[in-house]
RODO-2510 file (C-alpha; in nm, 4 decimals, decimal comma):
residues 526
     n   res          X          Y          Z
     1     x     0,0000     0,0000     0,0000
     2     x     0,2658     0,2334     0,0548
     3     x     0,4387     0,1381    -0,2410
     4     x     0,1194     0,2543    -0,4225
     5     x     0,0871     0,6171    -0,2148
     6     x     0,4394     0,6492    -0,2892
     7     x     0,3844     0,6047    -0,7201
     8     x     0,0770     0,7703    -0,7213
     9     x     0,2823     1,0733    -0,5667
    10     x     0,5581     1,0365    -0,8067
    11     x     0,3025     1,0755    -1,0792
    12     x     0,0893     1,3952    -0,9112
    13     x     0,4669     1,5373    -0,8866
    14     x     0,5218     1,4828    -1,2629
    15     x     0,2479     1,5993    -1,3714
    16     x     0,2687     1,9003    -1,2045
    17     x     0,6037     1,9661    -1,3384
    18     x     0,5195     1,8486    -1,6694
    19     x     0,1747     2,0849    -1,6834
    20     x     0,4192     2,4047    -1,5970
    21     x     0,6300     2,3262    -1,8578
    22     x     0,4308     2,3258    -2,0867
    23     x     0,2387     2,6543    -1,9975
    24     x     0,3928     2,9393    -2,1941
    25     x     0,5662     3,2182    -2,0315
    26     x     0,2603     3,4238    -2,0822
    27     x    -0,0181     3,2163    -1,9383
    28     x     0,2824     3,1831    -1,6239
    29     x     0,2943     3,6026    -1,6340
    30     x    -0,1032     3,5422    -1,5966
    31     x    -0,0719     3,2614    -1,3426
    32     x     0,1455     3,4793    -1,1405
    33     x    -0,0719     3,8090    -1,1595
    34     x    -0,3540     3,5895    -1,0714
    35     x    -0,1947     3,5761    -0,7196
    36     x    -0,3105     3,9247    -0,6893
    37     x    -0,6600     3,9777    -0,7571
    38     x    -0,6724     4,3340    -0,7793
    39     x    -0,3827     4,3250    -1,0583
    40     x    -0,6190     4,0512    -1,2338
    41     x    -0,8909     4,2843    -1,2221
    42     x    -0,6647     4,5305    -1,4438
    43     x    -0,5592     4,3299    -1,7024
    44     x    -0,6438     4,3117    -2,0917
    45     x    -0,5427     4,0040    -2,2804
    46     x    -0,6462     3,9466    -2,6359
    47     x    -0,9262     3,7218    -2,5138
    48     x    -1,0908     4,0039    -2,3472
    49     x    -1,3740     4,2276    -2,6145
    50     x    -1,2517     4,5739    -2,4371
    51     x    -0,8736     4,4762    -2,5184
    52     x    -0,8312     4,6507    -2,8830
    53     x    -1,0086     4,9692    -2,7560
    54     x    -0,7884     4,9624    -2,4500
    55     x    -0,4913     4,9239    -2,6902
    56     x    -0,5897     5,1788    -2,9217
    57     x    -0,7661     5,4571    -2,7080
    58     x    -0,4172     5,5757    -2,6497
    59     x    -0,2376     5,5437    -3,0061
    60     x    -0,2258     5,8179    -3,1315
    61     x     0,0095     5,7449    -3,4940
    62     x    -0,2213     5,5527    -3,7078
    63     x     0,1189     5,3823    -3,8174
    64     x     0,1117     5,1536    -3,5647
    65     x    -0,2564     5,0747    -3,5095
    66     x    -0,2572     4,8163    -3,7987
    67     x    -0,3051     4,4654    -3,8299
    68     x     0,0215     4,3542    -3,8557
    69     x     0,1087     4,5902    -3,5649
    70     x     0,2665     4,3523    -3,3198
    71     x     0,0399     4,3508    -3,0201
    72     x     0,1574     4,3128    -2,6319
    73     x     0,0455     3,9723    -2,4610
    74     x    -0,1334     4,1934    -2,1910
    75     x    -0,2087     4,5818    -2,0931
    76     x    -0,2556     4,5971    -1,7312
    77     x    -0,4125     4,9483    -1,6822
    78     x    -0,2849     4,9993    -1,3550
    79     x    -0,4423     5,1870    -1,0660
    80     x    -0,2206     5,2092    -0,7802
    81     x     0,1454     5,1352    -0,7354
    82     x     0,0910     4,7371    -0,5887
    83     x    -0,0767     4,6801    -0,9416
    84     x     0,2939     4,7819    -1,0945
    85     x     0,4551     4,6215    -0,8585
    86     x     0,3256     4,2672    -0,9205
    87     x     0,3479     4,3453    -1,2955
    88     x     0,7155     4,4001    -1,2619
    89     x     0,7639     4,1079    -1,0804
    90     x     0,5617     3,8768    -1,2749
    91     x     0,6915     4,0193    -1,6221
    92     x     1,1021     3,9416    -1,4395
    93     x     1,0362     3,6108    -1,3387
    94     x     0,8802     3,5359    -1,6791
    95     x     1,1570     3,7105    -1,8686
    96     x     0,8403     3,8829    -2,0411
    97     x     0,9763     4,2635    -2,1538
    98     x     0,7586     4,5765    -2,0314
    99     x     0,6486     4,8640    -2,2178
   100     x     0,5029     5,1988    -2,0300
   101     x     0,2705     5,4039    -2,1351
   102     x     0,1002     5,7197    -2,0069
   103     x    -0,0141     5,9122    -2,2914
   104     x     0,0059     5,7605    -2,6051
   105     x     0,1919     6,0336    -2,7984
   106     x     0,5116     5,8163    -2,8841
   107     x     0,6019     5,9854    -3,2254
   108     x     0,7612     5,6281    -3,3147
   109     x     0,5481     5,3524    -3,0387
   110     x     0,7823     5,2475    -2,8839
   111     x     0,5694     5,2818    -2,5566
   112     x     0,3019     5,0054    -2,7062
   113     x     0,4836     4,8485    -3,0317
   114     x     0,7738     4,6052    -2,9853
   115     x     0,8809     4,2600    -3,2084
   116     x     0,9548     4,0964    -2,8859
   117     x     0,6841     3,9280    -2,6488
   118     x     0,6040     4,2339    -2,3877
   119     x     0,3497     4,3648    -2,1685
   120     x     0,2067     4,7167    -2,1018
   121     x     0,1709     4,9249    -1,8297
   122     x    -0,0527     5,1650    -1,9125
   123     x    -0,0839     5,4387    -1,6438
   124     x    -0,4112     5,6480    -1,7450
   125     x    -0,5523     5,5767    -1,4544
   126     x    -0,2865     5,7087    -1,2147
   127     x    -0,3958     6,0348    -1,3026
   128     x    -0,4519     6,2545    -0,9757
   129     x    -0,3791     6,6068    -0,9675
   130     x    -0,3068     6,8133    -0,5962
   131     x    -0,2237     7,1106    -0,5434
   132     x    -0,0482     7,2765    -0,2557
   133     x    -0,1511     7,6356    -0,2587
   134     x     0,0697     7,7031     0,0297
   135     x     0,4458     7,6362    -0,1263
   136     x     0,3137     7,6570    -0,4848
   137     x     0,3729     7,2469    -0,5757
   138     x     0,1467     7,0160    -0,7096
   139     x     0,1821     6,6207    -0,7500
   140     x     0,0622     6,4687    -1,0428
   141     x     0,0029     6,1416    -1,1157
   142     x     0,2148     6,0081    -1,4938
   143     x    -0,1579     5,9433    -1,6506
   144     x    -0,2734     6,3003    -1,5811
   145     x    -0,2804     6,4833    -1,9390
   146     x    -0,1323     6,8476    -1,9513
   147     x    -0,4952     6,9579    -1,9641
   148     x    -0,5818     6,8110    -1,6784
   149     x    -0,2965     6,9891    -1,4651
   150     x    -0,3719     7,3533    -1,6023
   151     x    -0,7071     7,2843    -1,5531
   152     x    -0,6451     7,2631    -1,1740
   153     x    -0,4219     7,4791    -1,1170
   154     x    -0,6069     7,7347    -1,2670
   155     x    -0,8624     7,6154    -1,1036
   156     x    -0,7109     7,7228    -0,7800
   157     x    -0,5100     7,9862    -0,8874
   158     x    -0,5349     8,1767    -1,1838
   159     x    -0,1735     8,3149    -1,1708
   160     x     0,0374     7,9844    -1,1122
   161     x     0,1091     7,7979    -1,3916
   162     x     0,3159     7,5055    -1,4878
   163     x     0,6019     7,5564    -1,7551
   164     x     0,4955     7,2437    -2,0230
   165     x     0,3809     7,1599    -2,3890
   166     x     0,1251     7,3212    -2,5789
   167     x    -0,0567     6,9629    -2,6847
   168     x    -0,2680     6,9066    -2,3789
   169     x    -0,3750     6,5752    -2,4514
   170     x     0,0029     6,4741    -2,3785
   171     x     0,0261     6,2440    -2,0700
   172     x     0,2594     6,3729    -1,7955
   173     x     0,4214     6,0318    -1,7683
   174     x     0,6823     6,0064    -2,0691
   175     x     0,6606     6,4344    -2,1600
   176     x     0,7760     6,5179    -1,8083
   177     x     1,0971     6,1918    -1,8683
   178     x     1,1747     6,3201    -2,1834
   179     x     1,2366     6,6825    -2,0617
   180     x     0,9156     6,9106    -2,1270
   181     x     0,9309     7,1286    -2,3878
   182     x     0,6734     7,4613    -2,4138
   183     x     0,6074     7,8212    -2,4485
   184     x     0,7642     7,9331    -2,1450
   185     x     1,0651     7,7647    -2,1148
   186     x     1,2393     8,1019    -2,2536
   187     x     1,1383     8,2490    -1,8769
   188     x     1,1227     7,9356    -1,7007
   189     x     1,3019     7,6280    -1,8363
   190     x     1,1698     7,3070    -1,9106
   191     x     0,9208     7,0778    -1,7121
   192     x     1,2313     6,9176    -1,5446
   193     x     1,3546     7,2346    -1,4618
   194     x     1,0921     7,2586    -1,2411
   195     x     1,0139     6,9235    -1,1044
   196     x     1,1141     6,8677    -0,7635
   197     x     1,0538     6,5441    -0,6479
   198     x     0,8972     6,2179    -0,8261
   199     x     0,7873     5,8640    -0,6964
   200     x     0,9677     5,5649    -0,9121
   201     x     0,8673     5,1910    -0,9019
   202     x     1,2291     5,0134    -0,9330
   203     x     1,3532     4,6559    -1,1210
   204     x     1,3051     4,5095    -0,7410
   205     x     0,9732     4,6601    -0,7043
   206     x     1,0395     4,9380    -0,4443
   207     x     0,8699     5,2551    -0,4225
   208     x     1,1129     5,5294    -0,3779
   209     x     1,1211     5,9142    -0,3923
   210     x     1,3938     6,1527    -0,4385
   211     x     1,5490     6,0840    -0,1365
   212     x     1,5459     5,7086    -0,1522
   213     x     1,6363     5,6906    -0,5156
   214     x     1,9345     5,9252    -0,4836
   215     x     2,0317     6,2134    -0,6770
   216     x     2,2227     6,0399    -0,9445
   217     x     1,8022     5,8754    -1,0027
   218     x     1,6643     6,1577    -0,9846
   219     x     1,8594     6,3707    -1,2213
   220     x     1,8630     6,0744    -1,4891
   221     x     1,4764     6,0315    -1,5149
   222     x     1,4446     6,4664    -1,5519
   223     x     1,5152     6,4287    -1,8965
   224     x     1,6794     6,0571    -1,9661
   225     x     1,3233     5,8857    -2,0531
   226     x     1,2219     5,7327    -1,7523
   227     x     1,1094     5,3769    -1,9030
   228     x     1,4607     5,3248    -1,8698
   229     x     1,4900     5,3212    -1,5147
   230     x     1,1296     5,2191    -1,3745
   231     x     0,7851     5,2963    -1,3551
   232     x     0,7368     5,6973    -1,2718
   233     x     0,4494     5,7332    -1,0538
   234     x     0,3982     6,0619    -0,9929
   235     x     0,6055     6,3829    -1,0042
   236     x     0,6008     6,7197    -0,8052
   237     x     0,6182     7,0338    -0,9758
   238     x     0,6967     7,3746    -0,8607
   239     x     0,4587     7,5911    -0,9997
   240     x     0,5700     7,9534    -1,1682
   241     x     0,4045     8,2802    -1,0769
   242     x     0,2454     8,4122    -1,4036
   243     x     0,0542     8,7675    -1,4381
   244     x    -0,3003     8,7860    -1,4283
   245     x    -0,3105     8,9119    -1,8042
   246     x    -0,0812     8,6998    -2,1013
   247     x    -0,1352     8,8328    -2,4653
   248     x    -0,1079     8,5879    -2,7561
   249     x    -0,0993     8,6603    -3,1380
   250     x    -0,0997     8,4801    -3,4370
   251     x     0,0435     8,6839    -3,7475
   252     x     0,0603     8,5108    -4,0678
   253     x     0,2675     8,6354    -4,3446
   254     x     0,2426     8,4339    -4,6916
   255     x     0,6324     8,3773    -4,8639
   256     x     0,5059     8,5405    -5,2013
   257     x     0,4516     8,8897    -4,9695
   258     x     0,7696     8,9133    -4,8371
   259     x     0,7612     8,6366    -4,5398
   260     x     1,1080     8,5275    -4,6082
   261     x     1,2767     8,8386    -4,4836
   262     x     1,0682     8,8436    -4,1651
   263     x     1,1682     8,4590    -4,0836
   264     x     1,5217     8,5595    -4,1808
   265     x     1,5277     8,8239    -3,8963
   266     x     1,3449     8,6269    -3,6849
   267     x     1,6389     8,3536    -3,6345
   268     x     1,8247     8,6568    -3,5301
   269     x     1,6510     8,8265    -3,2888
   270     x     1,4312     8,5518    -3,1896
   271     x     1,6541     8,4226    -2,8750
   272     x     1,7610     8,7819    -2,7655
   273     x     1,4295     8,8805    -2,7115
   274     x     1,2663     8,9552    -2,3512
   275     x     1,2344     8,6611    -2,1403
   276     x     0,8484     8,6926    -2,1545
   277     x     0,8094     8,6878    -2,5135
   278     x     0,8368     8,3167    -2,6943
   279     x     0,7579     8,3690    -3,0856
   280     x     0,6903     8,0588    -3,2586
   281     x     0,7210     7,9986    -3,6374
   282     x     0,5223     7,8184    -3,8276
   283     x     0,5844     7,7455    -4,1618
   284     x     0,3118     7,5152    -4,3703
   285     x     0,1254     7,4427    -4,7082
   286     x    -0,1578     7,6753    -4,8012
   287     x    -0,3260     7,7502    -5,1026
   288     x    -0,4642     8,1176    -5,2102
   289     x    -0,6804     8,2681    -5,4497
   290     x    -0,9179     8,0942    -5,6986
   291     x    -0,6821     7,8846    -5,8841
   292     x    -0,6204     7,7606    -5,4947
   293     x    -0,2128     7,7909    -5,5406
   294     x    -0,0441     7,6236    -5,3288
   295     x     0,2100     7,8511    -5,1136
   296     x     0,4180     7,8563    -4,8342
   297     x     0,2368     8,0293    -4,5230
   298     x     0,4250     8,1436    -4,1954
   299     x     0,2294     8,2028    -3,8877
   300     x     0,4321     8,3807    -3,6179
   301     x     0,2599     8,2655    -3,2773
   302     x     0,3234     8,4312    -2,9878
   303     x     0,3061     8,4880    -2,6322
   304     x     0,3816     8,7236    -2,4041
   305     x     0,3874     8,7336    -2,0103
   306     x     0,2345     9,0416    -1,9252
   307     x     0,0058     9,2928    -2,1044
   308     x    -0,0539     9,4052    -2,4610
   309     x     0,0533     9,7492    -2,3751
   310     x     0,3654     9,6348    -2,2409
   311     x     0,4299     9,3532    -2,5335
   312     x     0,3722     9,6535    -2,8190
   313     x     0,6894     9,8754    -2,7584
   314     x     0,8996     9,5915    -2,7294
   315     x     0,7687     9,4314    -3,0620
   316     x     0,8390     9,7727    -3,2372
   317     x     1,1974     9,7712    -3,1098
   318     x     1,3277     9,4330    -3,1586
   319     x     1,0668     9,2729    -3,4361
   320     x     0,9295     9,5851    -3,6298
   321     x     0,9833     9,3549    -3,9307
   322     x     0,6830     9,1458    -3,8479
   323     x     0,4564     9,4634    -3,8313
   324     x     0,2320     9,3469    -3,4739
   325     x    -0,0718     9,5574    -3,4563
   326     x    -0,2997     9,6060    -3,1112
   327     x    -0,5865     9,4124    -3,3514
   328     x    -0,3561     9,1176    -3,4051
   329     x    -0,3655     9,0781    -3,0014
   330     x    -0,5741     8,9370    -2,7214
   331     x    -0,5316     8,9365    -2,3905
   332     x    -0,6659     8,6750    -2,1790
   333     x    -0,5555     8,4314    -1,8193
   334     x    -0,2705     8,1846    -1,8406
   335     x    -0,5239     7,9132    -1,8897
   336     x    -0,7207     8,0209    -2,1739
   337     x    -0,3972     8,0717    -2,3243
   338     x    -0,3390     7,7067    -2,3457
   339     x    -0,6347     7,6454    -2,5607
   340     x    -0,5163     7,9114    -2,8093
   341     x    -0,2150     7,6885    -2,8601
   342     x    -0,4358     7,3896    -2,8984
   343     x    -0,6053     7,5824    -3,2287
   344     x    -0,9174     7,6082    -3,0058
   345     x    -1,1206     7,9040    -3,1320
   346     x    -1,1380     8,2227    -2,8798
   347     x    -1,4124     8,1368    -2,6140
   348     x    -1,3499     7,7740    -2,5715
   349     x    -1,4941     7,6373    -2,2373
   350     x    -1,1628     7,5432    -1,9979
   351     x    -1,3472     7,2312    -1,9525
   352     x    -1,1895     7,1029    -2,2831
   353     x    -0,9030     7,0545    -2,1010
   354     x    -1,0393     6,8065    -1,9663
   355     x    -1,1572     6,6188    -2,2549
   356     x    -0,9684     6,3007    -2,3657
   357     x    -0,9318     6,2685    -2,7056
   358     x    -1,1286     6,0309    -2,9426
   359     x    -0,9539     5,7505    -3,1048
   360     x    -1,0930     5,8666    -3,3703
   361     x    -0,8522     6,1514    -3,3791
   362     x    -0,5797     5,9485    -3,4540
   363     x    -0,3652     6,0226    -3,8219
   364     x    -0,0749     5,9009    -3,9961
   365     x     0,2696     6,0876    -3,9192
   366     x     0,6465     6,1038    -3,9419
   367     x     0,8015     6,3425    -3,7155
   368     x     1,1540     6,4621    -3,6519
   369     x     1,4120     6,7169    -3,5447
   370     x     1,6855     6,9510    -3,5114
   371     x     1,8982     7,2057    -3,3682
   372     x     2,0350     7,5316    -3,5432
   373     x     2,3289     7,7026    -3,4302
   374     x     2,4020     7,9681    -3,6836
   375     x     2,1438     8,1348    -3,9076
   376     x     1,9892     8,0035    -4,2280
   377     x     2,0463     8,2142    -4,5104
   378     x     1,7351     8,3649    -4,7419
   379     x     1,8446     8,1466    -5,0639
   380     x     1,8156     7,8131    -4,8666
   381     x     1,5021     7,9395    -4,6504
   382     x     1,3888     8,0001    -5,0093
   383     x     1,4940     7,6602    -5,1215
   384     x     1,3245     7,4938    -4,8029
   385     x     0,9840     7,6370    -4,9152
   386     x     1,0110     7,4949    -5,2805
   387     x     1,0854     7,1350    -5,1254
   388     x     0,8108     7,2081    -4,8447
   389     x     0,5097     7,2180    -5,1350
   390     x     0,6654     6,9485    -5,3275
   391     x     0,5997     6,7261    -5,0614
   392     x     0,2712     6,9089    -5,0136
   393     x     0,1759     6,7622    -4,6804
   394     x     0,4741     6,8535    -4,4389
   395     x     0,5016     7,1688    -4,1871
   396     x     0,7810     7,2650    -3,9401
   397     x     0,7841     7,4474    -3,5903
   398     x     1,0572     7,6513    -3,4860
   399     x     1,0834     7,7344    -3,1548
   400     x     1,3073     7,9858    -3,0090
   401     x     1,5855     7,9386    -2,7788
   402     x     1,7495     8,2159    -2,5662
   403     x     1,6660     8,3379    -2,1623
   404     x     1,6496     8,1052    -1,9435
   405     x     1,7876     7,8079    -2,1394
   406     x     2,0860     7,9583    -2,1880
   407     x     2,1065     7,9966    -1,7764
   408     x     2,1161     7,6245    -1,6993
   409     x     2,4002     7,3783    -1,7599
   410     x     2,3800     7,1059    -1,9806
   411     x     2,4835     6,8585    -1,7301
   412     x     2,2157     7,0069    -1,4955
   413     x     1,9638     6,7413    -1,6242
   414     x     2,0119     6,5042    -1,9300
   415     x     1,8700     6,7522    -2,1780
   416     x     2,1893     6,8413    -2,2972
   417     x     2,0421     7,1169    -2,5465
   418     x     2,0747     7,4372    -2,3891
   419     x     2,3011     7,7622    -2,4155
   420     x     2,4466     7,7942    -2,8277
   421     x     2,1336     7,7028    -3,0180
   422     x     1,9270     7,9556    -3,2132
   423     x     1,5913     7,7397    -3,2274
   424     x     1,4871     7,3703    -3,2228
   425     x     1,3172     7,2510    -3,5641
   426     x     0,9881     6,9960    -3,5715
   427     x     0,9346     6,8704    -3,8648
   428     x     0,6106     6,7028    -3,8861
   429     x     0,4264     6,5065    -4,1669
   430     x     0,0710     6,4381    -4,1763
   431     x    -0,1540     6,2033    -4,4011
   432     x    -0,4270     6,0413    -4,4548
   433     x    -0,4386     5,8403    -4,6655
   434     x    -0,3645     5,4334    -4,5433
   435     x    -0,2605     5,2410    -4,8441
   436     x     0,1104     5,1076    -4,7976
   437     x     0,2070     5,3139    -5,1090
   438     x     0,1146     5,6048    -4,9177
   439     x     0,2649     5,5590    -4,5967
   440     x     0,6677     5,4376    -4,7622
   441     x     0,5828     5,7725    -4,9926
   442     x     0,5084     5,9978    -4,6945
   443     x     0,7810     5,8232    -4,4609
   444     x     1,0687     5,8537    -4,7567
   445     x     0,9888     6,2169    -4,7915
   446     x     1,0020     6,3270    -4,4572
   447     x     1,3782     6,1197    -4,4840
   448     x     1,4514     6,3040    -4,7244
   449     x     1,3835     6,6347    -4,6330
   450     x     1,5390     6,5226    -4,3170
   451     x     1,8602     6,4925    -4,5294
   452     x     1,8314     6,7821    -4,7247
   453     x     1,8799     6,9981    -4,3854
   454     x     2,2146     6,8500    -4,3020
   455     x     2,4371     7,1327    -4,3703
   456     x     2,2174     7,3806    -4,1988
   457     x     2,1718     7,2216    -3,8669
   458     x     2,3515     7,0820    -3,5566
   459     x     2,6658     6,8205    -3,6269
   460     x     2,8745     6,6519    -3,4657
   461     x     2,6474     6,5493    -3,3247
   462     x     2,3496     6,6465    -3,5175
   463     x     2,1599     6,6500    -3,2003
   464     x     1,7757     6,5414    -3,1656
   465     x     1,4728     6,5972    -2,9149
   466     x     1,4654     6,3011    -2,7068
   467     x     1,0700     6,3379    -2,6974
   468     x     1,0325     6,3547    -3,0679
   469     x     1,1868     5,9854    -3,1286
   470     x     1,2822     5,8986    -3,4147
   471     x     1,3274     5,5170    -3,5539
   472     x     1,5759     5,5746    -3,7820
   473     x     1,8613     5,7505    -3,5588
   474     x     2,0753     5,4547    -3,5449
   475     x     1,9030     5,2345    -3,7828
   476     x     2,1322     5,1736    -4,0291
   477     x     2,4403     5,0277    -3,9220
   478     x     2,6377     4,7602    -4,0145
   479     x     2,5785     4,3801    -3,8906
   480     x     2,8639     4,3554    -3,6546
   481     x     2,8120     4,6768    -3,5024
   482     x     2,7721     4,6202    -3,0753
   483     x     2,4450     4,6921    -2,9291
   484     x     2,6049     4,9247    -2,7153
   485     x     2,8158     5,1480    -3,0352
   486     x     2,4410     5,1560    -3,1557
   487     x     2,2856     5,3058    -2,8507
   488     x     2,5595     5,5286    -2,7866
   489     x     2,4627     5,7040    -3,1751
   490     x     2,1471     5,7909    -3,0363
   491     x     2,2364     5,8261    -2,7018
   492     x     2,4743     6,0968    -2,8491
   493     x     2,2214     6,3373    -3,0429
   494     x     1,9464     6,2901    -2,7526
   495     x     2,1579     6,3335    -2,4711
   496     x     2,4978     6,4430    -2,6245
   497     x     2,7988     6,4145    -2,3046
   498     x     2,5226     6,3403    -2,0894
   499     x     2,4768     5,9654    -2,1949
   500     x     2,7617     5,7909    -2,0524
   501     x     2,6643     5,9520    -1,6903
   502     x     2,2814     5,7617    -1,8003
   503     x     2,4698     5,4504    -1,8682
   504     x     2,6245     5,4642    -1,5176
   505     x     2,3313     5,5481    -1,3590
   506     x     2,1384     5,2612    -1,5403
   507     x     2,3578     5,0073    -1,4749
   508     x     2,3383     5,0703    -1,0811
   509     x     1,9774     5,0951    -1,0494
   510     x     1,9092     4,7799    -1,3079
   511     x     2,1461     4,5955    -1,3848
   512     x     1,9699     4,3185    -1,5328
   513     x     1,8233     4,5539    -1,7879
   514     x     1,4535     4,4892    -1,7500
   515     x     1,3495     4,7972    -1,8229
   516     x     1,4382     4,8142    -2,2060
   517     x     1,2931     4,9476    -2,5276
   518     x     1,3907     4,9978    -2,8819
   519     x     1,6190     5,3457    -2,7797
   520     x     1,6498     5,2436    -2,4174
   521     x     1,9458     5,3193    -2,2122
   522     x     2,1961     5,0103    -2,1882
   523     x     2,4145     4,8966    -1,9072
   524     x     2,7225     4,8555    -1,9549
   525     x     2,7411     4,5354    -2,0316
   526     x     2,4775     4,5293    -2,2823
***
């Protein structure tokens, strides 16, 4: 009888080892989230009917919403730190890669595309907003959108404001990690300039803040992508003290009337003027008169701290070229200001800041960028225009540099991109149109206007906006070449002498690399 009891054991046990070897490592990831209910209750697999929307509610680049789109095993849309916790150990033990994702607007996906089996955390739902009126702070959760924020600090105060981008859709999460660029970082820095304090879920699972990260932490995840170093929770700001009154303008000046000479002077005086004033330019397609002739339209957007009476002398000193009239002005609170930037007509209800936007909103795009140190003269500004309507469907923002970036050391945070540059460059491609042809046709031009800039910009490196990603930046390389040679080429133009200190940092704080994407930062073994 024992004999028996003792074979019949022997069997169970076999069995048993048997059935987990056979389970794949994603129905073990599932096995072991299943341990905690309330992660369960989180999680999307392709089995589930709300998984796709999940999934695509937050893409916003219809390039990687297709069919053959490689899709993640699992989203677990996270709603406190324990449900990232047991993701992060469940996706480690499973050797199952993690993506993170806050707000969707990953130019290239990387936050919800990968060819390798891999989960997402998607943080949406971490999305509180609180405000300390008292020291001027807030702490926002990584899913709360830029809308959200202004929305409640205005809400509380109508002169504090938060130095951040002018798309308020953007989730806090991967724009605050990527450094924070916006309309009044000429008076006040970037986002990171003015974050203060952030909670981090690590490769071991700990919850730490600046203190118990370190500083070394702490200054890599201001501006060295965060999904490279953990989960980012939540992040405290220091709010800025704006004035009660901001003026904003939009003057647009076609290139057949004489726009080139205004965007000439504009590179020159555009990051000497007053710290208050940020003038944007805006060159795109647009077509005039009956035969609808396609031309090259510049709008000059600006804003200005302070009122129109104070912003007119200064324009007629430094910019009379652009010709600002009181009727091209409007003065209005910080807040409303931000829906002007959004292209919301005059009058919009600040509740749209609120609003998430509709997968339907989605497009097709290629975006990239650039830094310009010296001045672009009027015959290639003229020859930029020319290739600008040939490809009929691209536009570019440049955005001034000057004041307060010029104040702050490049080694202060990662964003290396500070004192010596004229203005940053977006270049940004939109379509429509989805057939295959389309999308190689729109993708190859925006390479190759990409190319034609190369003499006029940054070298050496030709530097790059770590938040406008860009696939190709170390695409092409030969088949030998070390994982780590090709992380250091875009390490370099993102992050310039500030990568190997992210390397260092990376290595100590995860060693085993688990937190990894397509333009991650490596250890040093990698």
């Amino acid at each position: 009888m024992a004999k028996s009891s003792f074979l019949l054991t022997t069997v169970t046990i076999v069995m048993f080892i048997s059935s987990a070897i056979s389970q794949s490592p994603v129905q073990n990831f599932l096995s072991c989230l299943s341990h905690d209910s309330q992660a369960s209750e989180v999680t999307y697999t392709p089995n589930n009917t709300s998984f796709s929307t999940i999934l695509n509610m937050k893409i916003r680049n219809k390039r990687f919403k297709t069919a053959t789109t490689p899709k993640p095993l699992a989203i677990i849309t996270a709603k406190d730190a324990s449900h990232v916790q047991a993701t992060i150990k469940c996706a480690k033990s499973n050797n199952i890669q993690i993506r993170i994702r806050s707000g969707g607007h990953d130019f290239e996906g990387f936050s919800y595309v990968s060819d390798v089996p891999f989960v997402i955390i998607d943080l949406f739902n971490i999305n509180s907003v609180d405000i300390n009126l008292q020291d001027k702070t807030a702490w926002v959760g990584s899913g709360a959108t830029l809308g959200k924020i202004y929305y409640n600090i205005a809400k509380k105060n109508s002169t504090l404001a938060f130095p951040s981008g002018v798309c308020f859709s953007l989730g806090a999460g991967g724009h605050f990690s990527g450094g924070g660029y916006g309309n009044m970082m000429r008076k006040f820095g970037l986002s990171v300039d003015n974050i203060i304090d952030a909670n981090i879920v690590d490769a071991s699972g700990n919850i730490l803040d600046r203190k118990s990260m370190g500083e070394d932490l702490f200054w890599a995840i201001r501006g060295g992508g965060g999904a490279s170093f953990g989960v980012i929770l939540s992040w405290k700001l220091k709010l800025v003290q704006v004035p009660p009154q901001v003026t904003i303008f939009n003057v647009k000046r076609n290139v057949n009337e004489g726009a080139t000479d205004v965007v000439y002077r504009w590179q020159l005086i555009a990051p000497k003027l007053h710290k208050d004033l940020f003038i944007r330019l805006q060159p795109n397609i647009a077509q005039i008169g009956k035969e609808r002739k396609k031309v090259v339209q510049v709008s000059f957007i600006g804003q200005f701290l302070g009122t129109i009476e104070r912003l007119l002398p200064l324009m007629s000193e430094s910019f009379p070229e652009l010709g600002l009239n009181k009727s091209d002005c409007i003065s209005m609170p910080w807040v409303n200001t931000t829906l002007f930037w959004y292209n919301q007509p005059i009058g919009t209800p600040l509740e749209v800041l609120l609003d998430e936007p509709k997968e339907s909103q989605s497009i097709y795009f290629k975006s990239q960028s650039d830094y310009v140190k010296r001045p672009i003269s009027k015959e290639v500004i003229e020859s930029i225009w020319k290739r600008m309507i040939e490809g009929e469907t691209l536009f570019m923002q440049w955005n001034p540099y000057g004041g307060r970036m010029e104040e702050i050391l490049p080694s202060e945070t990662p964003f290396p991109h500070r004192a010596g540059n004229l203005f940053k460059i977006q270049y940004l491609n939109y379509w429509s149109d989805e057939s295959s042809e389309s999308i190689e046709r729109h993708v190859n031009f925006s390479r190759s206007f990409h190319e034609f800039m190369t003499p006029y910009v940054s070298n050496s490196p030709r530097e790059a906006f770590l938040n406008y990603r860009d696939a190709d930046i170390g695409a092409n390389h030969p088949s030998n070449t070390t994982k780590i040679d090709i992380a250091r080429t875009y390490g370099s133009k993102y992050f310039k002498g500030n990568f190997e200190r992210l390397v260092s940092v990376k290595t100590k704080v995860d060693p085993e690399n688990l937190f990894r994407y397509e333009q991650s930062i490596p250890t040093r073994t990698y």
